[in-house]
VMD Tcl script that draws the C-alpha trace (Angstrom):
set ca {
  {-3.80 -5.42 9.96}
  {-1.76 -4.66 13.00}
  {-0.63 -1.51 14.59}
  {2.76 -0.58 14.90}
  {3.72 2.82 16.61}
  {1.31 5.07 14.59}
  {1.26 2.99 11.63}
  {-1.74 0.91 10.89}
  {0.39 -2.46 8.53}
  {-1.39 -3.95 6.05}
  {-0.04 -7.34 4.69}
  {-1.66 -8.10 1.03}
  {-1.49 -11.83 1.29}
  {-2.44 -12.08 -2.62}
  {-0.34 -12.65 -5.03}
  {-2.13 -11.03 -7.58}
  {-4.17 -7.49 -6.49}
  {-6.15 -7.23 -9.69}
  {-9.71 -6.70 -11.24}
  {-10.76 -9.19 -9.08}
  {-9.37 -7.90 -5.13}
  {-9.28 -4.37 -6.32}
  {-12.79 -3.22 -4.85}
  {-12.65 -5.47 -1.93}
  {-9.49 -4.04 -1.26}
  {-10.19 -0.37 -1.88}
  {-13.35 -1.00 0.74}
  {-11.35 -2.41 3.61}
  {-8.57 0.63 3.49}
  {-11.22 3.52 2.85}
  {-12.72 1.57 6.58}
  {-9.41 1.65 8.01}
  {-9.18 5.22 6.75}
  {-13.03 5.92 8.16}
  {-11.67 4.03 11.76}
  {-9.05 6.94 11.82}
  {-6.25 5.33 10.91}
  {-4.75 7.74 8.72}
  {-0.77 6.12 9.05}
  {-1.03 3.23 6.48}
  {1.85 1.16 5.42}
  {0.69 -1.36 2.72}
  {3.20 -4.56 3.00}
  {3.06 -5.49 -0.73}
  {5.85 -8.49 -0.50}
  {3.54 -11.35 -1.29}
  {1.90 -9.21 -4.30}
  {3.28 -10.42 -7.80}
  {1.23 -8.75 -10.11}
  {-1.05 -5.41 -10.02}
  {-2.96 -4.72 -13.13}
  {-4.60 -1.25 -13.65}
  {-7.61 -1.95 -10.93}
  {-5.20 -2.84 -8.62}
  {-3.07 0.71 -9.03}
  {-6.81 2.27 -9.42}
  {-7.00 0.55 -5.98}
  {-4.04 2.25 -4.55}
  {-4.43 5.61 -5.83}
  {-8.06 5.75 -4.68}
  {-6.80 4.82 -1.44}
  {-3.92 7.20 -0.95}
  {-6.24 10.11 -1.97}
  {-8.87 8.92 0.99}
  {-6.07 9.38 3.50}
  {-5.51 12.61 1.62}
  {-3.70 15.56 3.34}
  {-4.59 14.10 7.00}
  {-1.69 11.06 7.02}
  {0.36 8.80 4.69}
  {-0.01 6.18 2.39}
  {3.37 4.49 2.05}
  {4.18 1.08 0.50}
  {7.23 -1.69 1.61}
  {8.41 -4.79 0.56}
  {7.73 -3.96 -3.30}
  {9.60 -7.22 -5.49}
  {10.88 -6.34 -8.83}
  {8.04 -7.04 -10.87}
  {5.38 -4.24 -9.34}
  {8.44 -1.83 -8.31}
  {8.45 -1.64 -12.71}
  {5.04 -1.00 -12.72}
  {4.91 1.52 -10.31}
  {8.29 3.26 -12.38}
  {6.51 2.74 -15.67}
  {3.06 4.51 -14.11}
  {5.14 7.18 -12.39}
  {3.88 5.99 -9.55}
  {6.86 5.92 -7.71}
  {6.88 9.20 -7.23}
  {3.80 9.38 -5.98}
  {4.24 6.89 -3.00}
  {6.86 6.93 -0.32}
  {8.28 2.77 -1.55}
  {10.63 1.53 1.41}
  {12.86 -1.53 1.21}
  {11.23 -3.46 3.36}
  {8.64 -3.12 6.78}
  {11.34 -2.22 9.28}
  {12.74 0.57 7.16}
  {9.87 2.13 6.59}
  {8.90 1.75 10.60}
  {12.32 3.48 11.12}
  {13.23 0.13 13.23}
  {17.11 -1.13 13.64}
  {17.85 -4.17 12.34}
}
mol new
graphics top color blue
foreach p $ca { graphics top sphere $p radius 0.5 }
foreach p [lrange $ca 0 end-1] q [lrange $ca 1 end] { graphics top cylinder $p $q radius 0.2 }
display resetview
């Protein structure tokens, strides 16, 4: 993780975020969440594949930031961005282009 403005970025370095990260993941941003960092931007470029644990993960997640701060996802390839369309999910999370966009940074 590393902070950025107000943003707490996490970088899945997985390439799959299923049955088997899902928990560990879940864990790790409810303690981010716990910590106070309520500004999370999840940096999903290396992430290939999410089966249903793995959007369990992320729902369970945004609603544990809740009403307090945002949950917002980046660098979503082509595979997952269908996932997330499929689920609805995209409208349910805030999906920027890549980190600096959602950061609001200049390129």
């Amino acid at each position: 993780m590393e902070i950025q403005g107000n943003v707490a970025v996490v970088v899945i370095q997985e390439k799959r975020l299923d049955a088997r990260l899902a928990n560990d993941f879940k864990k790790y941003v409810q303690g981010l969440v716990a910590e106070g960092y309520t500004n999370l931007l999840l940096d999903l470029g290396e992430v290939q594949f999410v089966d249903s644990s793995g959007l369990g993960a992320l729902v369970s997640n945004l609603k544990s930031v809740g009403s307090d701060g945002e949950l917002e996802l980046c660098s979503v390839n082509a595979p997952v961005q269908s996932l997330l369309k499929l689920t609805r999910l995209d409208r349910v999370f805030t999906v920027y282009k890549d980190r600096a966009e959602a950061l609001g940074v200049s390129s």
